[in-house]
Structures are given as structure tokens and as C-alpha cells.
N, C-alpha and C positions, 0 to 999 in steps of 0.2 A: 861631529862626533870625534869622539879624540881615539885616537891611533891605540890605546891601552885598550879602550870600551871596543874597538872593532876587532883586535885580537882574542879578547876575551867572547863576543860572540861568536867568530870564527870557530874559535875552536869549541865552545859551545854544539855550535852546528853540527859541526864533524862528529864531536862524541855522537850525537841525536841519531847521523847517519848511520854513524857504524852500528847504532845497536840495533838500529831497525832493520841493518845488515845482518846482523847475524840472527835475529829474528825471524826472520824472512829465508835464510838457507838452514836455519831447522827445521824448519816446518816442511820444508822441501824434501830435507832429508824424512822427516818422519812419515812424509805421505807415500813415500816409498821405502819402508821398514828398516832405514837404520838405526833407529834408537830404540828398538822395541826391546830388545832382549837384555842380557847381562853382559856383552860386548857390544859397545855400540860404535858405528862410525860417527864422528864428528865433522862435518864439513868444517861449519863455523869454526873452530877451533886453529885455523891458520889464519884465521884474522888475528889471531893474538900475535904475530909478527910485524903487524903492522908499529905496534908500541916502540920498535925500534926505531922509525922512522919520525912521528910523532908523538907528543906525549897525550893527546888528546885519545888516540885509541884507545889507552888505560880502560878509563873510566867508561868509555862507550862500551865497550868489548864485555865486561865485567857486569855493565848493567843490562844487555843484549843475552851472558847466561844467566842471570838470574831471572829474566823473564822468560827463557826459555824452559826453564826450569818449573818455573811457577804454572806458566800458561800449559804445559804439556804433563801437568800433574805426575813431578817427578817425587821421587822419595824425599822428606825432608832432611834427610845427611845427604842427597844430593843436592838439593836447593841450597845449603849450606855448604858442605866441605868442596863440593862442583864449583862452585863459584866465586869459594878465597882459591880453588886452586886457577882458575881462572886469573883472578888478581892479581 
């Protein structure tokens, strides 16, 4: 396999983790009532620091609120405007 294709699913991988990361620490959060109201805590949302360190977070991170979004039948200006500000 060439050194390009292993970088390339590498970081593949990584985005897949992160979002299933941040996924997985909403749902955490919501099973114990912080996204229920009109202030919500965001755990997931320090994951977005990670895009400093790698550029593979981006996209992981991004597509980890838009499913959180989706899956926890959030408002659709938050499914949308939540998740370019996420981006």
C-alpha cells in the first residue's frame, strides 16, 4: 500500500473515531439532563480543540454534531446553524 493510501485511511479512521466520540459523550450528557433545556452543557464540544493538533478532527468533530443533532431530535436551526458553528 503506498504511504499516501495509509495516510489517507489513517486519518479517515481518526475522523470515524472522533465522531463516534463525540457521539457517545452526548448521549452521556443527555442521559443525564444536560442538553435538555435552553442552556445546554456540551461535553463533546472540547473536542473541537483537538483540530488544532490534527486536521482529521475537522471533519470528525463536525460530522459527530450533526449526528448528534439529528439522533437527539434537535431543532432544525440547530441541526443546521449548531453544526457550521461547530465547523
Amino acid at each position: 500500500m503506498r504511504k499516501e493510501q495509509q495516510k489517507s485511511i489513517r486519518s479517515l479512521t481518526l475522523s470515524a473515531v472522533l465522531a463516534a466520540a463525540y457521539v457517545t459523550l452526548a448521549f452521556l450528557c443527555d442521559s443525564v439532563g444536560l442538553l435538555k433545556y435552553a442552556i445546554q452543557i456540551r461535553i463533546p464540544e472540547a473536542l473541537c480543540i483537538l483540530a488544532a493538533f490534527t486536521p482529521a478532527a475537522i471533519p470528525g468533530v463536525t460530522v459527530g454534531c450533526l449526528l448528534t443533532n439529528i439522533l437527539l431530535a434537535g431543532a432544525p436551526l440547530d441541526i443546521i446553524f449548531g453544526t457550521v458553528a461547530t465547523y
